[in-house]
Backbone as numpy.savetxt, mean C-alpha at the origin, in Angstrom:
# Nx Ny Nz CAx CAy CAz Cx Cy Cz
-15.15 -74.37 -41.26 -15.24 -73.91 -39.87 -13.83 -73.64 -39.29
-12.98 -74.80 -40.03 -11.11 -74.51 -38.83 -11.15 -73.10 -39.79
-11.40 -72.87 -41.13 -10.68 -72.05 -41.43 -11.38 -70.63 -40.97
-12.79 -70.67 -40.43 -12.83 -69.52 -39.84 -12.90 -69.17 -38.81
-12.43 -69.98 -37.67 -11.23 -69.75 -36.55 -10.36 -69.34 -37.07
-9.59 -69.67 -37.83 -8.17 -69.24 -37.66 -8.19 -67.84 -38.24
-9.38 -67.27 -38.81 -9.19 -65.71 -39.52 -9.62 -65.00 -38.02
-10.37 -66.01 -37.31 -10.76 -64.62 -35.67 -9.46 -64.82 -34.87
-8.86 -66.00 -34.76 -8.08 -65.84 -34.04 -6.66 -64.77 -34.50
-6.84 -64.54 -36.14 -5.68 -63.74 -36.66 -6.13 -62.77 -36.47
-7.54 -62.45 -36.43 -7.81 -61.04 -36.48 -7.35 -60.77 -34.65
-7.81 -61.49 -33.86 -7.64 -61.06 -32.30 -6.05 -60.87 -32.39
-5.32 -61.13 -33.00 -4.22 -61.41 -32.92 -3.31 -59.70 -32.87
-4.14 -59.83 -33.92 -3.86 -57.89 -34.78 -4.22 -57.60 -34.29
-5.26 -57.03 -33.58 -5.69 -56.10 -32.39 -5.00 -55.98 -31.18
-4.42 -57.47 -30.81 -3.65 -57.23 -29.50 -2.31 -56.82 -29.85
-1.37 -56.69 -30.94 -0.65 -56.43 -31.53 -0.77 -54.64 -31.99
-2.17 -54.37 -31.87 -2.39 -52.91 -32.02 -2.34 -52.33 -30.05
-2.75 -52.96 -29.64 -3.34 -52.28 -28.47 -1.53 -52.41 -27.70
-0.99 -53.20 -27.97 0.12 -53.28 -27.16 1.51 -52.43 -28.04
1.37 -51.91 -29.41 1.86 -50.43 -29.95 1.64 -49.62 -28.97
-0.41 -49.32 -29.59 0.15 -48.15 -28.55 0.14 -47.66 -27.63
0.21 -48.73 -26.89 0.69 -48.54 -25.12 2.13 -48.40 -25.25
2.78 -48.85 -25.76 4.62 -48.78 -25.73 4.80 -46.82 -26.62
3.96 -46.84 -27.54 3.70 -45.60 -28.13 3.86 -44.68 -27.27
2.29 -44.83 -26.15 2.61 -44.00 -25.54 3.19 -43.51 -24.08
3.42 -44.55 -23.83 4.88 -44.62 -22.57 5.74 -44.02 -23.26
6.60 -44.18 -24.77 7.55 -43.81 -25.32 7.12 -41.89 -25.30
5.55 -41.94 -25.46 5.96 -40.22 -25.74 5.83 -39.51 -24.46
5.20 -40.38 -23.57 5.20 -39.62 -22.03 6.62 -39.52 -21.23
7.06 -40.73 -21.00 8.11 -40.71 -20.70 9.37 -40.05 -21.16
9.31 -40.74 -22.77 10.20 -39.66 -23.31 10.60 -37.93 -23.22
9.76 -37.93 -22.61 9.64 -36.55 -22.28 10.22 -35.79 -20.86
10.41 -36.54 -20.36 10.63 -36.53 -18.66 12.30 -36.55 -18.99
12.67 -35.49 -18.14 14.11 -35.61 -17.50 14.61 -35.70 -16.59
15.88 -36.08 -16.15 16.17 -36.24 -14.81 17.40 -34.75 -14.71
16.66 -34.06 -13.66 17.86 -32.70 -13.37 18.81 -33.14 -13.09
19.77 -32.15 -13.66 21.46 -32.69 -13.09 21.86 -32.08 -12.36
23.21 -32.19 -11.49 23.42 -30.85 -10.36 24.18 -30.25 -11.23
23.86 -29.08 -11.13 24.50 -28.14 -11.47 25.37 -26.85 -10.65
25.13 -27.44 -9.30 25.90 -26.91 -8.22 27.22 -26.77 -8.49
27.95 -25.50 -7.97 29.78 -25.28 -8.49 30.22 -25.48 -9.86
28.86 -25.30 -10.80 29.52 -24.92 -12.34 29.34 -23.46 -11.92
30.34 -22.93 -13.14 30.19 -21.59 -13.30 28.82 -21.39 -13.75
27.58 -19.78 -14.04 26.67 -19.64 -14.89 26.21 -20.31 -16.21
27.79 -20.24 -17.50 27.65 -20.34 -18.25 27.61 -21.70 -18.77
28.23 -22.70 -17.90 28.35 -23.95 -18.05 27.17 -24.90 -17.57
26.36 -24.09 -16.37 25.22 -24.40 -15.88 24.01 -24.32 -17.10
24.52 -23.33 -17.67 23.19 -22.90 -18.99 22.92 -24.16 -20.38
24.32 -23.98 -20.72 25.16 -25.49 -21.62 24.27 -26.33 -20.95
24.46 -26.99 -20.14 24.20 -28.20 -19.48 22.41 -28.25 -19.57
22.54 -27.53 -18.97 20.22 -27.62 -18.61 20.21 -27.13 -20.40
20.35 -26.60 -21.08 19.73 -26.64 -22.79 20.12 -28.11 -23.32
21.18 -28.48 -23.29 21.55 -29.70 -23.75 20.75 -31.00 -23.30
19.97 -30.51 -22.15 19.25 -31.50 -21.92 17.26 -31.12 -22.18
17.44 -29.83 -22.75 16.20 -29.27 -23.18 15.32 -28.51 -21.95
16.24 -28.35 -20.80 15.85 -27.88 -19.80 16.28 -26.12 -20.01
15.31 -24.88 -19.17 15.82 -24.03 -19.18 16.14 -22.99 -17.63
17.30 -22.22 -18.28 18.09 -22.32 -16.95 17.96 -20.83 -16.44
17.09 -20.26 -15.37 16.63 -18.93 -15.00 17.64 -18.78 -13.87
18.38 -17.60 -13.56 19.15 -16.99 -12.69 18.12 -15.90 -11.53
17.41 -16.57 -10.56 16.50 -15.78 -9.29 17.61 -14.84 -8.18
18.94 -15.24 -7.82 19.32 -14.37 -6.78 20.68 -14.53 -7.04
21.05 -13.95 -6.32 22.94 -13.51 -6.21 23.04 -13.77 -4.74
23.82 -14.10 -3.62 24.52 -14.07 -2.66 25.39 -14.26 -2.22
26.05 -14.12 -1.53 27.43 -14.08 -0.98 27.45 -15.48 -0.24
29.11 -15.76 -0.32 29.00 -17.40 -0.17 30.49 -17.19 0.30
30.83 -17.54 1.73 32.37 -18.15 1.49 32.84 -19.23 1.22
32.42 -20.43 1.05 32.15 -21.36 0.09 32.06 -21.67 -0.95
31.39 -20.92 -1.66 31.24 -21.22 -3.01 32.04 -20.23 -3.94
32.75 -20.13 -4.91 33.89 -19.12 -5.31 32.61 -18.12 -6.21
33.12 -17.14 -6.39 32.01 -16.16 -7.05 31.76 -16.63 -8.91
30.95 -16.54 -9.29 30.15 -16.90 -10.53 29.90 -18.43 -10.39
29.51 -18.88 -9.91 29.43 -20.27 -9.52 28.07 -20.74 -9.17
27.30 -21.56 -9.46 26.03 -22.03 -9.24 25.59 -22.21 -7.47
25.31 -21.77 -6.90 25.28 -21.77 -5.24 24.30 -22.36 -4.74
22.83 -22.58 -5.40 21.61 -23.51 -5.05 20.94 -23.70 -6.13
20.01 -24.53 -6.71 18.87 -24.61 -7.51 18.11 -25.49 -6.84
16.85 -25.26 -8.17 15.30 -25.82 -7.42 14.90 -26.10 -8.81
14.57 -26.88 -9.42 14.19 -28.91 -8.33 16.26 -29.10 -8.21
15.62 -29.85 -7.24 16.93 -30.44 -6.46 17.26 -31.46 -7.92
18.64 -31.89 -7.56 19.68 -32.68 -8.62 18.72 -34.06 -8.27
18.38 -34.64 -9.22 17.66 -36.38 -9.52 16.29 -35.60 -9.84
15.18 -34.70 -9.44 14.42 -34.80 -9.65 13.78 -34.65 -11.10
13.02 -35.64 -11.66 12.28 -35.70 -12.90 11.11 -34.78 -13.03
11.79 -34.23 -14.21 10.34 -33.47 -14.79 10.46 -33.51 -16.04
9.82 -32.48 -16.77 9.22 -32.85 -18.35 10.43 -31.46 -19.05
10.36 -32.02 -20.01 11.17 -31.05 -21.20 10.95 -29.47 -21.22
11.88 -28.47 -21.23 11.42 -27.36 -20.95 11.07 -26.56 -19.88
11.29 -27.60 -18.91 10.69 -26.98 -17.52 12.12 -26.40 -16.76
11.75 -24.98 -15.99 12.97 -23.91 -15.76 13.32 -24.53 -14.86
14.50 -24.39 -14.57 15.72 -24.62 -13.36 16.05 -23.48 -12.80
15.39 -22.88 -11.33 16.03 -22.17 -10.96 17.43 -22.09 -9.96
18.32 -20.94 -10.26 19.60 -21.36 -9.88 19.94 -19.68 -8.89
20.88 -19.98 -8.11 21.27 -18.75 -7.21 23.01 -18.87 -7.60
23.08 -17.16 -7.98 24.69 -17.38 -8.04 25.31 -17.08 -7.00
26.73 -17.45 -6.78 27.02 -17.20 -5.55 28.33 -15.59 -5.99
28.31 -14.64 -4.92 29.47 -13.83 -4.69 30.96 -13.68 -4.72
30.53 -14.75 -3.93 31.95 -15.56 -3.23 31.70 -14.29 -1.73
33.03 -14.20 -1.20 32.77 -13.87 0.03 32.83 -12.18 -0.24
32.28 -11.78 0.93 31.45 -9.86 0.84 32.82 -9.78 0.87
33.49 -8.70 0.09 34.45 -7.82 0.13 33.91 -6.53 -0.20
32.87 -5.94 -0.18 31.94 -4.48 -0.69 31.82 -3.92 0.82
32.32 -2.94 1.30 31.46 -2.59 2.31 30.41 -2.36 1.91
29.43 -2.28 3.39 27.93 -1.25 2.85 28.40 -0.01 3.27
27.91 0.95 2.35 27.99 2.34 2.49 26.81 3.14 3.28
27.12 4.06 4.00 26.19 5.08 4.67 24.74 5.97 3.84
23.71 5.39 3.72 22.54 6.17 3.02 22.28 7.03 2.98
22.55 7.44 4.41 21.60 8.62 5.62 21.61 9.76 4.36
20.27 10.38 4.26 20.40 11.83 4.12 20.39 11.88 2.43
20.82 10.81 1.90 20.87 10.75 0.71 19.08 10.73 -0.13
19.23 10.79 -1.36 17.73 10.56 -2.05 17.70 9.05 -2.92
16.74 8.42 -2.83 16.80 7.41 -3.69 17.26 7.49 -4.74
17.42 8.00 -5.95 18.51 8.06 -6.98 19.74 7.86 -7.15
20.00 8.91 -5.74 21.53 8.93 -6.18 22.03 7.70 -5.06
20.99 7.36 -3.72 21.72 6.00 -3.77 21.59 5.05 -4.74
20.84 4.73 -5.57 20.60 3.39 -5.87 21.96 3.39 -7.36
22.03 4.96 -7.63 23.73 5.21 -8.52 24.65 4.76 -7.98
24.76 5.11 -6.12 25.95 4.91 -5.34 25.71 2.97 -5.18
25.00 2.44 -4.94 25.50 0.73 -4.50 25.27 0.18 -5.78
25.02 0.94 -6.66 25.17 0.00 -8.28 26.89 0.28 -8.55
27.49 1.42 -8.56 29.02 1.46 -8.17 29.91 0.22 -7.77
29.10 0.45 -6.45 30.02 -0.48 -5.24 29.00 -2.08 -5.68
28.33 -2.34 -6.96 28.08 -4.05 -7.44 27.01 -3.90 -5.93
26.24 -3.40 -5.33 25.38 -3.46 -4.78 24.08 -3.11 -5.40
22.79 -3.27 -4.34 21.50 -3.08 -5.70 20.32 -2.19 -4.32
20.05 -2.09 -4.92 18.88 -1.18 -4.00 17.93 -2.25 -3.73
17.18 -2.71 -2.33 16.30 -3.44 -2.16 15.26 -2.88 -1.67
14.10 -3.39 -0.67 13.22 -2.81 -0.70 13.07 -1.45 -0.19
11.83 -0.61 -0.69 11.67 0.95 0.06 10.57 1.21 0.41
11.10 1.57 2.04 9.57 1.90 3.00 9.96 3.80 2.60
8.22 4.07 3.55 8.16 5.49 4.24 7.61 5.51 5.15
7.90 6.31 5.72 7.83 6.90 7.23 7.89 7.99 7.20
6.98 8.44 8.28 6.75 9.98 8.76 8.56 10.35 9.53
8.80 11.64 9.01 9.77 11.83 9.47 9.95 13.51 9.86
10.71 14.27 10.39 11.38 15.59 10.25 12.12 15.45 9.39
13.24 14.65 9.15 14.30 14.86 7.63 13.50 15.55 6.20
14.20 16.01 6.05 14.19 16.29 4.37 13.17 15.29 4.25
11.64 15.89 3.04 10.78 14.25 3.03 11.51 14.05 1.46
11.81 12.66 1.34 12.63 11.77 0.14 14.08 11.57 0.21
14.46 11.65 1.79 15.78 11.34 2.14 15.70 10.06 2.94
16.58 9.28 3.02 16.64 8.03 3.23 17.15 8.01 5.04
16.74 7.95 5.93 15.80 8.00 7.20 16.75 6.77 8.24
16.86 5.58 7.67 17.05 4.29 7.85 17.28 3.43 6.80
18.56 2.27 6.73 19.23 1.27 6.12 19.18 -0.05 6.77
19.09 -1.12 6.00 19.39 -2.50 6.15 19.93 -2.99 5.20
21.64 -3.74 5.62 21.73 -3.75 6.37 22.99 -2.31 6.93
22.81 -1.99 8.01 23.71 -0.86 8.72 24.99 -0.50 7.74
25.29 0.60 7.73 26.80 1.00 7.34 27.72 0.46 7.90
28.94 -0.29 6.71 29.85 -0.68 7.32 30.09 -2.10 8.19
28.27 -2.78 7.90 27.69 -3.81 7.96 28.95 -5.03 7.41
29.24 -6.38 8.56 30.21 -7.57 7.82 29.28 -8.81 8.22
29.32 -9.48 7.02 28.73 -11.11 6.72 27.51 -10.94 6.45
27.36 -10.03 5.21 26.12 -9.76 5.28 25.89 -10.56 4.25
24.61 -11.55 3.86 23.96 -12.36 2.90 23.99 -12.16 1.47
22.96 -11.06 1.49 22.52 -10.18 0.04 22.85 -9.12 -0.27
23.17 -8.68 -1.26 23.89 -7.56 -1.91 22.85 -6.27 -1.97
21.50 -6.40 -1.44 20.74 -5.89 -1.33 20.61 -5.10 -0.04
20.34 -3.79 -0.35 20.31 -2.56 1.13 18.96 -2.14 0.74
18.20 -2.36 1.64 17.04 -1.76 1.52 16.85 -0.25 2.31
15.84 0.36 2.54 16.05 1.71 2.78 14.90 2.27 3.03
14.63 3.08 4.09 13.19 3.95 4.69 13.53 5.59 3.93
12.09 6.14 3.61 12.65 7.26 3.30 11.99 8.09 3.86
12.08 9.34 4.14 11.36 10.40 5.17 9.96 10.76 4.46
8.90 10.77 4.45 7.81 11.38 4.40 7.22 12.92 5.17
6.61 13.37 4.78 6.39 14.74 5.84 5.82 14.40 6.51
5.68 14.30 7.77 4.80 14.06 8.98 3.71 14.68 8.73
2.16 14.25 9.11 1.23 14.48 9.15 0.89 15.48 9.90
0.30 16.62 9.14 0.02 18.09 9.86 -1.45 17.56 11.11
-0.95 18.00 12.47 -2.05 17.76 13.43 -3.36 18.63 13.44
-4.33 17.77 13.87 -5.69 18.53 13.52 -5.80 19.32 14.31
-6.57 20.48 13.72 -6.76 21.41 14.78 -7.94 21.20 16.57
-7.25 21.67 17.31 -8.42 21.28 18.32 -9.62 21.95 18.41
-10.75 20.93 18.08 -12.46 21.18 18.47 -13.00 21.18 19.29
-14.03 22.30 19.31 -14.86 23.12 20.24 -15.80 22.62 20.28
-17.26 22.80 20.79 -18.44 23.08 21.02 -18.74 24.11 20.68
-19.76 24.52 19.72 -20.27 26.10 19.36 -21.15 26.69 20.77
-21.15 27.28 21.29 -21.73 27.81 22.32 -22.94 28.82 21.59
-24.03 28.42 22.62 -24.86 29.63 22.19 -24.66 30.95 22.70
-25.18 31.93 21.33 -25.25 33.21 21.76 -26.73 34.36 21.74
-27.52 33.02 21.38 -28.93 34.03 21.48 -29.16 34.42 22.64
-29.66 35.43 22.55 -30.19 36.66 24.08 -28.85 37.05 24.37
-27.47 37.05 23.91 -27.06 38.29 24.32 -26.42 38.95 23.51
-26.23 40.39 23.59 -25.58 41.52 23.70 -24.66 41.21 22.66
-24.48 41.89 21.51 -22.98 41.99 20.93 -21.57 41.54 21.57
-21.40 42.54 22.72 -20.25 42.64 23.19 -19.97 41.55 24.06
-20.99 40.85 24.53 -21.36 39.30 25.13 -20.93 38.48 24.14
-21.68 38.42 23.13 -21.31 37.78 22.03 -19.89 37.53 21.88
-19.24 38.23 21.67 -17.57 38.73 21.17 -16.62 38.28 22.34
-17.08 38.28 23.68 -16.80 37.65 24.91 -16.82 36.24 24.97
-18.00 35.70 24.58 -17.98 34.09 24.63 -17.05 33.31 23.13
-17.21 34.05 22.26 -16.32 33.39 21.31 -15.00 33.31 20.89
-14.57 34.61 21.51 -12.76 35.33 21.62 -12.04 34.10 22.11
-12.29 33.66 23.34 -11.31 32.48 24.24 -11.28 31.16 23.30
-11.89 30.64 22.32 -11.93 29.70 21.68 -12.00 29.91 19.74
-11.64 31.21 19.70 -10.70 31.49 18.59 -11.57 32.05 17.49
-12.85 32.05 17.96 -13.82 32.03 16.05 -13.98 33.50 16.10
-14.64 33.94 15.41 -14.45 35.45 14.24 -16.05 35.86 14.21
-16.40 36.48 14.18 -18.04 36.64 13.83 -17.40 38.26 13.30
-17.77 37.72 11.63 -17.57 38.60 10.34 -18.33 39.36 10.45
-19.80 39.21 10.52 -20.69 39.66 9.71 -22.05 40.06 10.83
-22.78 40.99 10.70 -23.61 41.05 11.68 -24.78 41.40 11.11
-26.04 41.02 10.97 -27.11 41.84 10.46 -28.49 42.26 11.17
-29.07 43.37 11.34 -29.67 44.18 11.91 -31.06 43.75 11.68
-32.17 43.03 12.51 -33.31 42.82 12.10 -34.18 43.42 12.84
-35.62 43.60 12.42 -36.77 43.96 14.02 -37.17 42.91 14.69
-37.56 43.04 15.64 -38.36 41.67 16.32 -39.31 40.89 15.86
-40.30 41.50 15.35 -41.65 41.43 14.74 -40.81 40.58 13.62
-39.61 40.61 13.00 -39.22 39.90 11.46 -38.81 38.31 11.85
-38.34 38.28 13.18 -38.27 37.51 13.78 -38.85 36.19 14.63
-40.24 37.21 14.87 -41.24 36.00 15.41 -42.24 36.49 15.05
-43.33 35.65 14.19 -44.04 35.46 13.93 -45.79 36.34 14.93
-46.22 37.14 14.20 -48.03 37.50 14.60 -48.20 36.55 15.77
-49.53 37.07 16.61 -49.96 35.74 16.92 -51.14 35.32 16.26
-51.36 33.96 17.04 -52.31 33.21 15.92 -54.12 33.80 15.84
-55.05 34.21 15.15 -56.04 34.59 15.51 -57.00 33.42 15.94
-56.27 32.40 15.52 -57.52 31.30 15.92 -57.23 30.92 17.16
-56.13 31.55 17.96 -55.66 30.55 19.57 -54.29 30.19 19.68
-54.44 29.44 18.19 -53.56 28.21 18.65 -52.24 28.65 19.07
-51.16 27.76 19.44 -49.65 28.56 19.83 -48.93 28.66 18.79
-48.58 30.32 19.06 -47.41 30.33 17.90 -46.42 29.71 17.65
-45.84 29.24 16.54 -45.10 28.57 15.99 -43.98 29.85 15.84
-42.36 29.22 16.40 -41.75 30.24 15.44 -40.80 29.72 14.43
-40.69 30.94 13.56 -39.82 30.00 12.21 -38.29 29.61 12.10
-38.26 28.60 11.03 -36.74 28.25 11.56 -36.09 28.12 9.93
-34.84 28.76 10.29 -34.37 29.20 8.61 -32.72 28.11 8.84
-32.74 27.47 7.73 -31.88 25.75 7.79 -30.31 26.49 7.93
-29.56 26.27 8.43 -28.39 26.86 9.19 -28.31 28.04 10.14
-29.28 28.53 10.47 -28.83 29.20 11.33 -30.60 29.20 12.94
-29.87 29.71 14.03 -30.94 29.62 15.59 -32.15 29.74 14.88
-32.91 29.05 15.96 -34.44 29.81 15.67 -34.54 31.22 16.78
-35.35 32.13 16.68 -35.39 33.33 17.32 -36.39 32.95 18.77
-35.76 33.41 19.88 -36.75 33.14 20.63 -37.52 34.12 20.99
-38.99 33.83 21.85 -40.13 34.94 22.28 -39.21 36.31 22.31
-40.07 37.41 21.66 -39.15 38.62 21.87 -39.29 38.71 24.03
-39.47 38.48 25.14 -39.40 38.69 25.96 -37.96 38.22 26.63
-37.96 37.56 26.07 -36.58 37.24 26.38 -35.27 38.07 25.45
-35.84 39.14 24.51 -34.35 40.02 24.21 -34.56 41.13 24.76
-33.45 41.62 24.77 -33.66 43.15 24.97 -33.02 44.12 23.51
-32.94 45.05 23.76 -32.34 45.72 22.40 -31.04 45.40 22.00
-31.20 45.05 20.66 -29.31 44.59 20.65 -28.94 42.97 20.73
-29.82 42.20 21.35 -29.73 41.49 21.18 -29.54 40.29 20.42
-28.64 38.68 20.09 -28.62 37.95 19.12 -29.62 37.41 19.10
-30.56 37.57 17.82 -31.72 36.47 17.46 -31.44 35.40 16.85
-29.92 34.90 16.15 -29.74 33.84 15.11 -28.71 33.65 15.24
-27.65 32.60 14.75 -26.78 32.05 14.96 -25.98 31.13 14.00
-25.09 31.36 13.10 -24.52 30.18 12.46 -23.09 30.02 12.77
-22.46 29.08 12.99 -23.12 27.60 13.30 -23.86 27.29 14.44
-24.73 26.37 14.49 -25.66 26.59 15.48 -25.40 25.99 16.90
-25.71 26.64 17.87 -24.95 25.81 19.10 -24.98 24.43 19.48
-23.98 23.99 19.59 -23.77 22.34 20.32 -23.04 21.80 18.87
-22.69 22.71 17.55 -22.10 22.47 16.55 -20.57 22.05 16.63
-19.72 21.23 15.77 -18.21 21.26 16.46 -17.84 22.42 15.23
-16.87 23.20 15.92 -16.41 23.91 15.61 -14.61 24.11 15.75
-13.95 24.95 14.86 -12.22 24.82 15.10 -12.24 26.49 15.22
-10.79 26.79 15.27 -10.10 28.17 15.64 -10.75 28.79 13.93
-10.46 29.83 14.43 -10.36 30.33 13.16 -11.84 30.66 12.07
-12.98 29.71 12.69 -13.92 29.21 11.91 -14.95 30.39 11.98
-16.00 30.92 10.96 -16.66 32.31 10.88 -17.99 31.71 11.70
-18.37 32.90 12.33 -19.96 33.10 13.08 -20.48 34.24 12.92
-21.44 33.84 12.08 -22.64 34.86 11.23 -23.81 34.85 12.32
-24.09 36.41 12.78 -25.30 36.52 13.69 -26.35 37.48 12.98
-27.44 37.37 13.73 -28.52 38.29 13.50 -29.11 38.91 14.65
-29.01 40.07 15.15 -29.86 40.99 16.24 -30.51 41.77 15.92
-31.57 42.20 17.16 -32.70 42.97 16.89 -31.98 44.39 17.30
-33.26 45.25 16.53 -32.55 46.69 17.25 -34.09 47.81 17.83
């Protein structure tokens, strides 16, 4: 019996001897893994890079700005801040600094996106963002700059830039089609002249083609109606010459310029 206690208690023994591996196991591989960022503030780029690989960290360059403070090629901010822990591999982003603006900004106006973004790559400047806008200029000439020509203490090396678009051609102004059944040609040509439309085309019908027999059984005549253009009314109401039809049909919107196809009796 002692002796088979003492094989459970060896065996419990080994198990807690397993379970407390690999807990230290794996603290060792979690932890192990975790770094603490270093500052890397006021190294140069290249020494900043050294540093975050050597520690298995990697080191991404997001912006450039001007700094009178900080001398130019020089580390000017990063993110995660200096102490903070993270895991192996994880990027460091870093901002280089200028040192202080000695570039003027140069004048855009009038220019085309190309050949500025040739001209502030010159002058170590970079083209930033690009609007459009309706303009009169030249459309693809540059309209408006940020920041201004000749611009001092300016941040970012970046000039952004508006460029002219063609202004939007205005719509023409709309009418009301007016009717012209029951009158006269030269009536006709009267009411539509002052509001710009054209009547091309004219065609010659009889009355009788126009309105319908009457009915032998009584009932009221119906008259017919043909899909774009007037219906014809009772011949008592034309006289000779008169418009029986109409396209477009009245109370239609209509612009300058736009055709009106009639039909009269003769």
């Amino acid at each position: 019996m002692k002796r088979f206690f003492n094989l459970v208690l060896g065996a419990m023994a080994m198990v807690a001897v397993a379970l407390i591996s690999a807990f230290v196991t794996m603290r060792l591989a979690i932890h192990g893994r975790e770094i603490k960022v270093p500052d890397l503030t006021h190294m140069s780029v290249a020494d900043a890079s050294r540093r975050a690989a050597s520690l298995g960290l990697r080191l991404r360059l997001e912006n450039k700005f001007y700094s009178p403070d900080t001398p130019a090629g020089k580390v000017l901010a990063q993110f995660p801040a200096p102490g903070t822990v993270v895991r192996r591999d994880w990027p460091v982003r870093i901002t280089e600094s200028l040192g202080t603006q000695q570039v003027s900004i140069p004048d855009l106006t009038g220019q085309g996106e190309r050949s500025a973004a040739i001209h502030l790559r010159q002058l170590g400047l970079e083209l930033g963002t690009i609007g459009h806008i309706a303009s009169t200029a030249t459309a693809g000439t540059i309209v408006a700059q940020t920041p201004p020509a000749n611009s001092t203490g300016v941040v970012s090396p970046r000039v952004s830039v508006l460029l002219a678009n063609e202004p939007d051609e205005e719509e023409a102004p709309a009418y009301v089609m007016p009717s012209l059944v029951g009158l006269s040609l030269p009536s006709a040509y009267a009411r539509v002249a002052p509001i710009g439309l054209r009547i091309v085309s004219v065609e010659d019908v009889t009355p009788t083609s126009a309105v319908p027999s009457a009915n032998p059984a009584g009932n009221s005549p119906s008259t017919p109606t043909t899909p774009g253009v007037s219906a014809a009314p009772p011949p008592s109401l034309l006289s000779s010459g008169a418009v029986v039809s109409q396209s477009p049909l009245a109370g239609h919107r209509v612009t300058k310029d736009d055709v009106v196809r009639i039909s009269m009796t003769h």
